[in-house]
GUMARNU-409144 format. One line per field, with one value per residue: x, y, z of N, C-alpha, C in turn; residue number from 1; residue in one letter. Coordinates in steps of 0.1 Angstrom, whole numbers. Layout:
n_east: [X,...] $
n_north: [Y,...] $
n_up: [Z,...] $
ca_east: [X,...] $
ca_north: [Y,...] $
ca_up: [Z,...] $
c_east: [X,...] $
c_north: [Y,...] $
c_up: [Z,...] $
drenza: [NUM,...] $
pakol: [a,...] $
//
This chain:
n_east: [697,678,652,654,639,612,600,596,567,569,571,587,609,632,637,625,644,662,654,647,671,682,662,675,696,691,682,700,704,676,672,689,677,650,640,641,624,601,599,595,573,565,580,610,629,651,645,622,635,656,639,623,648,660,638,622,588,575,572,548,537,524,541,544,547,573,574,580,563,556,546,518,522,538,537,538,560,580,568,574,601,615,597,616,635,622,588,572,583,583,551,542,558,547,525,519,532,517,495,501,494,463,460,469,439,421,406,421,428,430,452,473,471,481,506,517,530,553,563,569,555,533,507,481,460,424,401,377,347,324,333,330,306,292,275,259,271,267,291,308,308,301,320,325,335,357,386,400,431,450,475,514,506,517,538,524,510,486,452,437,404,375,340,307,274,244,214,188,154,154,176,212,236,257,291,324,357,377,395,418,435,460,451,430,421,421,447,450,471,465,480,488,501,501,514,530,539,556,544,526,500,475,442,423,405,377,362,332,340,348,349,360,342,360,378,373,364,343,333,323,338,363,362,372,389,385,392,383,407,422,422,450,463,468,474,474,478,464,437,434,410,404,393,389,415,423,436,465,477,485,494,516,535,534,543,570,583,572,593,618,624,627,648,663,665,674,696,711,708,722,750,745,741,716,706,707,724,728,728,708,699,700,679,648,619,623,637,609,592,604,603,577,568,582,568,540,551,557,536,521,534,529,505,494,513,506,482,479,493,473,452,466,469,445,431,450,441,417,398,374,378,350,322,329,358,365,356,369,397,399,393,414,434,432,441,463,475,473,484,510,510,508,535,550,546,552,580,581,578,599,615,620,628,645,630,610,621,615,626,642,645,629,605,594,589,568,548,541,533,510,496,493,477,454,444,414,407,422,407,397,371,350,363,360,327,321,332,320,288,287,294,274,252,241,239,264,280,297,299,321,331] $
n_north: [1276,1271,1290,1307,1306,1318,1348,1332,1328,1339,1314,1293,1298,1286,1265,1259,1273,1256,1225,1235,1239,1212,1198,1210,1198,1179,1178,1170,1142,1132,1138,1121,1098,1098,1087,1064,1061,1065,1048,1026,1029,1039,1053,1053,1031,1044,1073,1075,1068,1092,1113,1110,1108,1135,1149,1158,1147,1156,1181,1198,1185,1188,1209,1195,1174,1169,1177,1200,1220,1241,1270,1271,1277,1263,1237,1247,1259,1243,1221,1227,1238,1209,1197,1201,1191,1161,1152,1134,1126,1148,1154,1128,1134,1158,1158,1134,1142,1165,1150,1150,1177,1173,1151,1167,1181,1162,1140,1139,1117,1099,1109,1101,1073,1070,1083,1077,1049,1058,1087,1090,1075,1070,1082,1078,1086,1097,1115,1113,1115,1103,1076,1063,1054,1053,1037,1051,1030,1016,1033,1045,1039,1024,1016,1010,1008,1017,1034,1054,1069,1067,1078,1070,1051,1025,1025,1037,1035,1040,1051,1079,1084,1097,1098,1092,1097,1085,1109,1122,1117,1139,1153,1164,1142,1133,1145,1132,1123,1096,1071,1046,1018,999,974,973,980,968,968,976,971,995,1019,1027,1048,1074,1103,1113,1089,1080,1080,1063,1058,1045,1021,1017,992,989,968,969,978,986,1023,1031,1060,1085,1085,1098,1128,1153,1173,1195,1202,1212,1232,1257,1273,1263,1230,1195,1185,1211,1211,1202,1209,1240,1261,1283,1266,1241,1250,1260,1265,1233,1223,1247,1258,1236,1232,1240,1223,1205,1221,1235,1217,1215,1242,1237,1222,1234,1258,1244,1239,1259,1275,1255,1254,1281,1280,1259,1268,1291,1289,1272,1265,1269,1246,1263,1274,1294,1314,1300,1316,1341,1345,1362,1352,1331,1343,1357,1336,1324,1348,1347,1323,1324,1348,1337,1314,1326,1345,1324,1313,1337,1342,1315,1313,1337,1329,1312,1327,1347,1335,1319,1344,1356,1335,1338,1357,1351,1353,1339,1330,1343,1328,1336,1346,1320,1305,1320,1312,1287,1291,1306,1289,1272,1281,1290,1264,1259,1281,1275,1251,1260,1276,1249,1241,1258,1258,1235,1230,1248,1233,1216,1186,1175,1174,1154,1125,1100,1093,1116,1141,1164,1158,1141,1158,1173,1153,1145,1173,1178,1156,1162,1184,1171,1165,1170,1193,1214,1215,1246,1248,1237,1248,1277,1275,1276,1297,1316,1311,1319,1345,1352,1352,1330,1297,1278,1251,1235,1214,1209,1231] $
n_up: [1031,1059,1070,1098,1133,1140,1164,1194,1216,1252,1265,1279,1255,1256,1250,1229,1208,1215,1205,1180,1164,1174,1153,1130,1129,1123,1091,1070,1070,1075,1047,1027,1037,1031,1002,1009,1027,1020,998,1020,1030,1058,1086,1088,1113,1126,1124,1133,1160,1162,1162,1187,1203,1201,1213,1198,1193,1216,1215,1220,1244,1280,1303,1326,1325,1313,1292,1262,1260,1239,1218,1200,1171,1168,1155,1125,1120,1126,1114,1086,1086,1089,1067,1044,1042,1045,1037,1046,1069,1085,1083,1097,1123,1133,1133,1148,1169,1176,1189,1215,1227,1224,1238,1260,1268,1274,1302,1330,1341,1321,1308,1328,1320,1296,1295,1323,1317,1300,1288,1261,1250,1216,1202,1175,1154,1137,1123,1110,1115,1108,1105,1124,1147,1180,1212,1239,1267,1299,1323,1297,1265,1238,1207,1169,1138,1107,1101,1075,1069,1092,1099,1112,1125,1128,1146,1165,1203,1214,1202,1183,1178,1162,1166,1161,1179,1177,1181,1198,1180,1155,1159,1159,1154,1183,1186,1189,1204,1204,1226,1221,1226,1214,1216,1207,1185,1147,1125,1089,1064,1039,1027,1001,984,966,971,998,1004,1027,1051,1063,1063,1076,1074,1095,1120,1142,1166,1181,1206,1240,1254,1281,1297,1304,1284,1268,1245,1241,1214,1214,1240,1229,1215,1223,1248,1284,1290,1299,1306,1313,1344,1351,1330,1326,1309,1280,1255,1260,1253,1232,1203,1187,1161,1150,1143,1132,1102,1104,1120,1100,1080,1076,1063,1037,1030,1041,1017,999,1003,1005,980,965,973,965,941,937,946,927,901,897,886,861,831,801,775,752,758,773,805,828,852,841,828,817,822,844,866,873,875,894,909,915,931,952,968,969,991,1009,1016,1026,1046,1063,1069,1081,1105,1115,1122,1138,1165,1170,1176,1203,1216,1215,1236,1260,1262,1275,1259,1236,1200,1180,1155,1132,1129,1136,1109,1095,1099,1091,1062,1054,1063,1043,1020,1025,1021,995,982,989,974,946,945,942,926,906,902,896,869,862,866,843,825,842,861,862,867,892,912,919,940,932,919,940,959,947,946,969,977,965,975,1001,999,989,1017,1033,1050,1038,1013,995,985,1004,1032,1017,1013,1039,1056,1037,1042,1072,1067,1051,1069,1075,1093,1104,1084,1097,1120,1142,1144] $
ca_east: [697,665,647,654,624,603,603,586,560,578,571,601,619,646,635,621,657,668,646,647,688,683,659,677,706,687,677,710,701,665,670,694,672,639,636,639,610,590,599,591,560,559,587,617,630,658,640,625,646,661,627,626,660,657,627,608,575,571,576,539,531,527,556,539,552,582,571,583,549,561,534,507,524,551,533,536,572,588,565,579,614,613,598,623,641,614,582,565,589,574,539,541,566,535,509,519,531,501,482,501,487,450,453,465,429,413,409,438,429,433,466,479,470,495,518,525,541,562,558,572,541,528,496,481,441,419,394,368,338,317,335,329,297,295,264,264,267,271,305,309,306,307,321,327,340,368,392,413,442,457,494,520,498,528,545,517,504,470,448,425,393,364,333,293,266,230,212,175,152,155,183,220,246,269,301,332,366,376,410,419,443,464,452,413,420,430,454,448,478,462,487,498,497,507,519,535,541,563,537,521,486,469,433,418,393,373,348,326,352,341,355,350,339,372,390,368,365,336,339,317,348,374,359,382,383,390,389,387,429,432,423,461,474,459,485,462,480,452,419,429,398,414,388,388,429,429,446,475,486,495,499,533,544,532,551,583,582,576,608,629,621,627,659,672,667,679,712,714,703,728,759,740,730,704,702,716,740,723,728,693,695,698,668,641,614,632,634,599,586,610,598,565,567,589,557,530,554,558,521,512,545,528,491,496,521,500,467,482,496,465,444,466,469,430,433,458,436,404,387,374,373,338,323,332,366,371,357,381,412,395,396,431,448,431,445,480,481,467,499,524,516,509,544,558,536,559,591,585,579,612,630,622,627,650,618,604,628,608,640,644,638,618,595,588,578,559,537,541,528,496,486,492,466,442,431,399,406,424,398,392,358,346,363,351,314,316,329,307,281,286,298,260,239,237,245,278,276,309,296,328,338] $
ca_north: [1276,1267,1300,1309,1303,1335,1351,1323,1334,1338,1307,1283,1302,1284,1253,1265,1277,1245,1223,1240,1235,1198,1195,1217,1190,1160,1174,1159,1127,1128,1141,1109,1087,1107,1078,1051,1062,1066,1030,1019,1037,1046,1060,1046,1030,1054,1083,1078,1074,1107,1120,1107,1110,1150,1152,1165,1144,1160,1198,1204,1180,1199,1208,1191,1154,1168,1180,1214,1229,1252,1277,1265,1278,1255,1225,1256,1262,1228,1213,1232,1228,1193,1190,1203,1175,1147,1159,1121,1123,1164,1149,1121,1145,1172,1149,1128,1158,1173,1145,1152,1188,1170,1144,1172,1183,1149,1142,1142,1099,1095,1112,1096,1059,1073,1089,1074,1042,1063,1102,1093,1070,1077,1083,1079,1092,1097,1124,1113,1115,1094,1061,1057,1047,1046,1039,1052,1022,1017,1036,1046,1039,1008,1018,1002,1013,1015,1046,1055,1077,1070,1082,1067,1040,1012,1030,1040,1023,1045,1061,1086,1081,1099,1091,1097,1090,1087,1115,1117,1117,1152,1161,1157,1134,1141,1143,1125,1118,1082,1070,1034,1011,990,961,969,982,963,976,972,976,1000,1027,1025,1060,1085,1110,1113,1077,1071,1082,1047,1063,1030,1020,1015,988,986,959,966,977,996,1032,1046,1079,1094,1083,1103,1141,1157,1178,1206,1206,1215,1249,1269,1278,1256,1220,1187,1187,1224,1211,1194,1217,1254,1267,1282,1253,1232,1255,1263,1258,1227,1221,1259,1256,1221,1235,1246,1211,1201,1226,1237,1204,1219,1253,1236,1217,1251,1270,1239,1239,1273,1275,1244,1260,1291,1273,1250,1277,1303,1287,1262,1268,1260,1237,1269,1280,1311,1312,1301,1328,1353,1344,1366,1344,1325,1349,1362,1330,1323,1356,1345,1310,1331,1351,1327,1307,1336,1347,1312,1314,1353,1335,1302,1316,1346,1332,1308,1332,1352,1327,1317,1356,1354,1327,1342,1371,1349,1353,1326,1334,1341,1321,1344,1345,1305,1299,1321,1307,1272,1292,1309,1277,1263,1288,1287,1256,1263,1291,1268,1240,1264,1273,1238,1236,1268,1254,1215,1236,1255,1223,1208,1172,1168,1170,1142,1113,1097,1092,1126,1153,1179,1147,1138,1176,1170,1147,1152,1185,1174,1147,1174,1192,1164,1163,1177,1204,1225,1219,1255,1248,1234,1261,1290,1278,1279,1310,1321,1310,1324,1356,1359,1353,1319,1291,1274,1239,1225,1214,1211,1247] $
ca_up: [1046,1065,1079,1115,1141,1144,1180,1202,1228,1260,1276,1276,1246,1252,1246,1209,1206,1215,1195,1166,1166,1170,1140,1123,1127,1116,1080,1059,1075,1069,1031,1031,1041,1020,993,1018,1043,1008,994,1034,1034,1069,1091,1091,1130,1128,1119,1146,1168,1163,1170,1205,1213,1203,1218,1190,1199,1232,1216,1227,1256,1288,1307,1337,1320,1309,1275,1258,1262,1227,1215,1192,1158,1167,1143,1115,1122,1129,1102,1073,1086,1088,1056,1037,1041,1041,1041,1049,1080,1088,1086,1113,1134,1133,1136,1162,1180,1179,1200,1227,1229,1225,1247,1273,1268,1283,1315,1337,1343,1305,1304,1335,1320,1287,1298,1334,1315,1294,1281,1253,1239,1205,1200,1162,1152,1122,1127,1100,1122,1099,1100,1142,1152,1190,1219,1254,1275,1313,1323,1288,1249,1225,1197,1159,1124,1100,1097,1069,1067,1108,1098,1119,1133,1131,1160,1183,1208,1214,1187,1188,1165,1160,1161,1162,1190,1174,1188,1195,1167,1150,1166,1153,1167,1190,1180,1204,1202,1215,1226,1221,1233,1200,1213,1204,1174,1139,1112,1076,1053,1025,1022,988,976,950,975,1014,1012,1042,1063,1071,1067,1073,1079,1116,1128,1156,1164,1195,1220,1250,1258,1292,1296,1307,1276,1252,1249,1234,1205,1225,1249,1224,1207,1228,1267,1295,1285,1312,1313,1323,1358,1353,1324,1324,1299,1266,1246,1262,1255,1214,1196,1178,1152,1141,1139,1128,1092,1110,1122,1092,1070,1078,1052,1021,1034,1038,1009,986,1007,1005,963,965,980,960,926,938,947,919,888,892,875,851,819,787,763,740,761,780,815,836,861,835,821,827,829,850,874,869,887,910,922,919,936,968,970,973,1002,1022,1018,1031,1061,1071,1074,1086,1119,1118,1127,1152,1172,1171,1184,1213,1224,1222,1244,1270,1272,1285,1247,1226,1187,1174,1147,1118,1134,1128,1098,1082,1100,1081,1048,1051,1059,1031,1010,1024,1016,979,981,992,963,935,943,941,905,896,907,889,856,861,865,830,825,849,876,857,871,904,921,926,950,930,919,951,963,937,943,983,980,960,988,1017,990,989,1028,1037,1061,1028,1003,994,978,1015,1036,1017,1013,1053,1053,1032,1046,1083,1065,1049,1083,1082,1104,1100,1080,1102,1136,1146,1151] $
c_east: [683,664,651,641,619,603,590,580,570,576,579,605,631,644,627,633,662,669,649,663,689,679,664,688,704,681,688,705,691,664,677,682,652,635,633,630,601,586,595,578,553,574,597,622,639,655,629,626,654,653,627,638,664,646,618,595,574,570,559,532,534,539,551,547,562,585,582,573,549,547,527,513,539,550,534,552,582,583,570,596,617,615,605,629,635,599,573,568,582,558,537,548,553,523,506,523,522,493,488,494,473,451,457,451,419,416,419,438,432,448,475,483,477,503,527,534,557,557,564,564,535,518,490,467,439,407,379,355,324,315,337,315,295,280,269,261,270,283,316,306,311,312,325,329,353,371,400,424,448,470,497,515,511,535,542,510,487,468,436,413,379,351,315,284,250,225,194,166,148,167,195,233,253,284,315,343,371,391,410,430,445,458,435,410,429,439,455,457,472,466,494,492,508,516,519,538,550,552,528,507,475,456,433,410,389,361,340,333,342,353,350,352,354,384,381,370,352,340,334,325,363,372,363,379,387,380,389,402,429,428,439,472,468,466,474,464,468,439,419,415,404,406,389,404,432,436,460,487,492,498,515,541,542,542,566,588,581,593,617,635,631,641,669,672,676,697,719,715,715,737,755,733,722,710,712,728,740,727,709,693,692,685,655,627,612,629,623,594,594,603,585,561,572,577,546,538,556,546,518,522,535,511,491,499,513,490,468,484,482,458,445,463,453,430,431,449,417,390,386,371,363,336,330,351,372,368,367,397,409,399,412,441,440,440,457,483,481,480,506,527,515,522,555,555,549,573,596,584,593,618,631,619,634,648,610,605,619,619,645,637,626,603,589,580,568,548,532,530,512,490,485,480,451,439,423,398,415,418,393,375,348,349,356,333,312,315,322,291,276,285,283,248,235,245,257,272,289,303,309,336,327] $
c_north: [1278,1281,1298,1310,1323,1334,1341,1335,1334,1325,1297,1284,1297,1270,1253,1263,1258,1233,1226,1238,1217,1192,1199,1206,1178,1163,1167,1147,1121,1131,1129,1100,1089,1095,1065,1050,1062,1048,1019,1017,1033,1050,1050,1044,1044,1071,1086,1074,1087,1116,1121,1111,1130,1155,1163,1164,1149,1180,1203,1197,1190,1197,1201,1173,1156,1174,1198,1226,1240,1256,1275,1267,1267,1242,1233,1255,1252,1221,1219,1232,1213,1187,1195,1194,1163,1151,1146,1124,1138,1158,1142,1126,1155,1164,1141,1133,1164,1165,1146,1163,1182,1161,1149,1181,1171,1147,1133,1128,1092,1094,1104,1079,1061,1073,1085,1061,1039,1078,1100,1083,1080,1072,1087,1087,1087,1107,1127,1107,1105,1083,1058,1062,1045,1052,1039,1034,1023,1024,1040,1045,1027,1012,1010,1011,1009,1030,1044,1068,1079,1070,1077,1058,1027,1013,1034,1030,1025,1051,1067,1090,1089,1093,1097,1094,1096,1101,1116,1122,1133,1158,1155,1153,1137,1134,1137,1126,1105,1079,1056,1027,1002,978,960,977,969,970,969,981,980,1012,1026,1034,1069,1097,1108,1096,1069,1074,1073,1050,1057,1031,1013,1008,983,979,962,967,991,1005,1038,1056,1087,1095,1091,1115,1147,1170,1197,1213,1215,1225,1260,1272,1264,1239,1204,1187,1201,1223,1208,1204,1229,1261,1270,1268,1246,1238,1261,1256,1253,1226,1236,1260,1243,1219,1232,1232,1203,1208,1230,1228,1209,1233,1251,1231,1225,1254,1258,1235,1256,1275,1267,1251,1271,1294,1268,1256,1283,1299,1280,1269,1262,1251,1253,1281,1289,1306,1310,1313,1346,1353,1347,1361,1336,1328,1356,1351,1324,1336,1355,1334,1316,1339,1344,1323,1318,1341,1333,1311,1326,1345,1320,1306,1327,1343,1321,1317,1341,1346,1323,1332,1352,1347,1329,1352,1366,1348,1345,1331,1329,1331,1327,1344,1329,1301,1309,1316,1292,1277,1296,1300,1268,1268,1288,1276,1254,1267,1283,1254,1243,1267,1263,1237,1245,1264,1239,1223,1242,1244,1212,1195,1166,1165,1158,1127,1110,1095,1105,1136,1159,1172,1143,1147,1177,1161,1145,1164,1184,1163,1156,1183,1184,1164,1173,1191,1218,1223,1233,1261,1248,1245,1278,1288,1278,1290,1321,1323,1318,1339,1366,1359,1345,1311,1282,1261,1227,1224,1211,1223,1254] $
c_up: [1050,1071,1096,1122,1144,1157,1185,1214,1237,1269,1269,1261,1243,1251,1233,1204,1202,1212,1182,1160,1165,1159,1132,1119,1121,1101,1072,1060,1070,1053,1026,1030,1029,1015,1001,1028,1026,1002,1008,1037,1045,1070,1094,1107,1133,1128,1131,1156,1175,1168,1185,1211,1215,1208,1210,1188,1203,1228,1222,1240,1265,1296,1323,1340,1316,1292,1271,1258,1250,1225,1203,1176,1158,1154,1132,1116,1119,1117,1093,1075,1081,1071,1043,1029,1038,1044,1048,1063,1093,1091,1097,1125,1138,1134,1150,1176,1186,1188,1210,1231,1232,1232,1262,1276,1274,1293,1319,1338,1331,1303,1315,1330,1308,1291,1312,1327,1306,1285,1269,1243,1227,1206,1182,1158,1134,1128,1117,1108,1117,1101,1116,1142,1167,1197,1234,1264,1292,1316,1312,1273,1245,1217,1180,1151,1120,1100,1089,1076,1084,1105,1110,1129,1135,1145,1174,1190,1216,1200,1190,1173,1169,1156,1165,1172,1182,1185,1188,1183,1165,1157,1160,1161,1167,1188,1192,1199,1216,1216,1231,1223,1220,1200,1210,1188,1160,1128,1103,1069,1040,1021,1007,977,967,960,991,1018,1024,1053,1071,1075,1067,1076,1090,1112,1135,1159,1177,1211,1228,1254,1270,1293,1299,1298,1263,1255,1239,1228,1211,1235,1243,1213,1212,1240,1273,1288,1300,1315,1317,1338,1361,1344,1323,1313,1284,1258,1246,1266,1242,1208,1183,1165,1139,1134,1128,1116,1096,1118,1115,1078,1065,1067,1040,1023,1032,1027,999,993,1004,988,959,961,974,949,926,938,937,905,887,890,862,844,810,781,749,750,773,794,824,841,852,825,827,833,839,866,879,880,896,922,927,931,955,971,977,986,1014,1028,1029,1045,1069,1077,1082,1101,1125,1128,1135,1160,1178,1177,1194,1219,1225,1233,1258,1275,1277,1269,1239,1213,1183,1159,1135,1118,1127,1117,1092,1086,1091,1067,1046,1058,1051,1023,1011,1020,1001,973,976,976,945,935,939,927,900,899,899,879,855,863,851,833,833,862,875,865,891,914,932,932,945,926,929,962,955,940,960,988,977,968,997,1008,991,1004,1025,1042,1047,1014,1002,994,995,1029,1031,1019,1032,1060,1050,1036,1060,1077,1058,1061,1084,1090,1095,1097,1091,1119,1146,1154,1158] $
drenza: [1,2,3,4,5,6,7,8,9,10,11,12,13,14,15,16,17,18,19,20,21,22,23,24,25,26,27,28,29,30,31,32,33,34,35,36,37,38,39,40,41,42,43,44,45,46,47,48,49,50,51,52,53,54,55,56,57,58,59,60,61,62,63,64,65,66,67,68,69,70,71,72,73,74,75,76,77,78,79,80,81,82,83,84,85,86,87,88,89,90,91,92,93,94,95,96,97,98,99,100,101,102,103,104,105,106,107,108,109,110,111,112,113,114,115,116,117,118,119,120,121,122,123,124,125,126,127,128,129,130,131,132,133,134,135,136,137,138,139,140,141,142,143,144,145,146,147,148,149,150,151,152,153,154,155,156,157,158,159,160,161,162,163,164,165,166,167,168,169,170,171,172,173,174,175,176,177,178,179,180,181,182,183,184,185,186,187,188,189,190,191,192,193,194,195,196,197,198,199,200,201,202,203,204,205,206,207,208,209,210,211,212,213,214,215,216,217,218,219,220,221,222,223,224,225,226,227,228,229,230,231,232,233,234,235,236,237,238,239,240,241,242,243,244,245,246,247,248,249,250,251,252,253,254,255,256,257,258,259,260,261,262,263,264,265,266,267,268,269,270,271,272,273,274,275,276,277,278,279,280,281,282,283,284,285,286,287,288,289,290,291,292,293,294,295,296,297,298,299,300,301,302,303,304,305,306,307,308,309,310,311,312,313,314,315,316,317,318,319,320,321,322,323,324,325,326,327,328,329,330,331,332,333,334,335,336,337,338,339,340,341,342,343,344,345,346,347,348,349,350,351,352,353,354,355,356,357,358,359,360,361,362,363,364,365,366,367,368,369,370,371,372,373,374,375,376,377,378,379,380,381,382,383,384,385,386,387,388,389,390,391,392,393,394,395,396,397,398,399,400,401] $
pakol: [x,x,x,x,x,x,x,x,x,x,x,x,x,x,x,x,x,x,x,x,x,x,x,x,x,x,x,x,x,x,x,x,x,x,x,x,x,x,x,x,x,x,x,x,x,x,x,x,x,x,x,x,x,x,x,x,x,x,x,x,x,x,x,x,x,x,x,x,x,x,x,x,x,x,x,x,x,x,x,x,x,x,x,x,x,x,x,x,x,x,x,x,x,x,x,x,x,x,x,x,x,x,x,x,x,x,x,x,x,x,x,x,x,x,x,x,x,x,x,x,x,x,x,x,x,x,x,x,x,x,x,x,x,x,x,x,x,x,x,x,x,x,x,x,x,x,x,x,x,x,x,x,x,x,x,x,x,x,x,x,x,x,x,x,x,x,x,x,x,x,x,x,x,x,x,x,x,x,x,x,x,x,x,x,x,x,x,x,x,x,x,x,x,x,x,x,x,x,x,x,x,x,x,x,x,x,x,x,x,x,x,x,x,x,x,x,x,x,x,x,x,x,x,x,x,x,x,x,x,x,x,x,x,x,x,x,x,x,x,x,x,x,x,x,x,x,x,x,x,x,x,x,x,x,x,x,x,x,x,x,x,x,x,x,x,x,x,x,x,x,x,x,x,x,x,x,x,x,x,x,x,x,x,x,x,x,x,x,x,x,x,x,x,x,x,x,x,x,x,x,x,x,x,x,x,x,x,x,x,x,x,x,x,x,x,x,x,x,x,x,x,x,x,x,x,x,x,x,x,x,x,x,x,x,x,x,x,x,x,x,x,x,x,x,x,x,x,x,x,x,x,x,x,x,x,x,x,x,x,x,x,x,x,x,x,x,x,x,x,x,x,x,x,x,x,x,x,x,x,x,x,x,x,x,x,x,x,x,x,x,x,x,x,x,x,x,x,x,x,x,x] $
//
């Protein structure tokens, strides 16, 4: 049985409740369907479908457009549900979620030219600052590059790309986010990966398109505190300092992906026995790391929901987390996610040979868990030296936070 939602902030509680009830109803379906959004690799139509029609996109848009406006650990929450059942299907659910929240941070003429010809537009990204290239021109920015990894790009019809603006000489460039319209972007089928493969995590490219200024957001704007949309949304949702959180949006899939391992063995062990006869459950190694594996996923559930919540109260009460403050929410959701897939490691060992078969479930947590391991934002190695770094008295290496 899937965990129950931890006590939601008080604002529209009952639309957490009610939410969380409808996803709760669509995991059979999506575990169902699991191998078939993998062999698709992206999101199957019906899948979503279900999305839209439960209105589980919209759980963070503002409640101004009709959204659920839910409290910032909600991508922690919902994403580990979810991916119990499919974790491919959790990732673009949590991801493409999540740009509603950020593009209620752009100005209020951005969101209007989304959202007025339907709130229930998807919006895709890539946040690899590197592979955008853009110059200020009259009324805005040129921009060009290639992005990899824009999950859920088949289905949106904007995307939101990062990108760089030369800055003058000795000085370092300014950082943007740009929001583009499908029809000035290209898509390059090169999803063909080892792990999350329904997630349609395709490459972007952009030749020389012009963005005007009201469709970007600088990255200066989004380090917490009043952002160009709280003239339209004032609610903290839209003044989280997203780059210091940015773990937290998708970690929740490596989370649910341990508990739903978890939970399966736990179910499946205690009549079945060995190879000589013994019963599993009575075996005390057995239960040695099961207790260990339940450890680690709870450690990474208590950090993960923890240090959202924490950072909206900051928020609410007018205070923006100092630097020391965000780099370590960067390192402890690296590390929960570390938690969550050293668990799945202790969970594929306890299932023998018969985690081996690619067909099945504990194979596919398996190798799921280890792509949600490879992004960037839970590299340990990269979060702690930042850490580290702020934590000895120097300056932070992530100009993002």
């Amino acid at each position: 049985m899937s965990p129950k939602p931890e006590k939601a902030t008080e604002i529209r509680a009952a639309d957490y409740n009610e939410l969380w009830g409808r996803a709760e109803q669509l995991l059979p379906v999506l575990r169902e369907r699991a191998a078939g959004c993998e062999e698709l690799r992206r999101m199957p139509e019906e899948t979503l479908r279900d999305f839209h029609d439960a209105g589980l996109f919209r759980m963070q848009q503002p409640a101004r457009v009709g959204g659920s406006e839910l409290e910032f650990a909600a991508v922690v929450t919902f994403g580990a549900l979810v991916a119990r059942a499919c974790a491919s299907s959790a990732w673009n659910l949590i991801n493409l979620g999540s740009h509603h929240l950020l593009l209620g941070m752009f100005p209020p003429k951005a969101q209007d030219e989304v959202w007025n010809p339907s709130p229930d537009t998807l919006i895709a990204s890539s946040f690899v600052f590197p592979a955008g290239r853009a110059e200020r021109v009259q009324g805005g920015y040129k921009i060009s590059g290639r992005w990899p990894f824009s999950s859920g790009v088949d289905p949106s019809d904007w995307n939101m790309l990062a990108g760089q603006i030369a800055g003058a000489e000795g000085e370092p460039p300014e950082q943007r986010v740009f929001l583009l319209n499908k029809s000035q972007y290209q898509v390059h089928d090169t999803w063909f990966a080892g792990g999350l493969r329904g997630t349609g995590s395709k490459d972007v490219e952009v030749k020389g398109q012009f963005v005007p200024e009201h469709r970007t957001l600088a990255v200066a704007d989004m380090k917490g505190g009043p952002t160009p949309g709280s003239a339209v949304n004032p609610g903290a949702l839209f003044q989280m300092p997203v780059f210091a959180l940015f773990p937290y949006m998708l970690s929740g899939v490596s989370l649910g992906i341990a508990e739903g391992l978890i939970d399966q063995f736990a179910a499946g062990s205690a009549g079945r026995g060995k190879m000589t006869g013994a019963k599993i459950a009575a075996v005390q190694s057995v239960q040695l790391r099961l207790g260990e594996a339940a450890a680690l996923a709870r450690a990474s559930r208590l950090f993960q929901v923890g240090n959202c919540r924490e950072a909206e109260a900051m928020i609410k009460e007018g205070t923006v987390p100092d630097m020391p403050t965000k780099t370590r929410y960067r390192l402890e959701g690296a590390y929960a996610v570390d938690w969550a897939v050293k668990a799945v490691d202790v969970l594929f060992m306890l299932s023998g040979a018969s985690g081996l078969y690619e067909s099945g479930h504990v194979a596919r947590a398996f190798r799921d868990a280890h792509a949600v391991k490879q992004h960037f934002s839970f590299n340990t190695d990269v979060a702690g030296t930042t850490y580290g770094r702020v934590a000895l008295g120097l300056p932070s290496d992530n100009p993002t936070l």
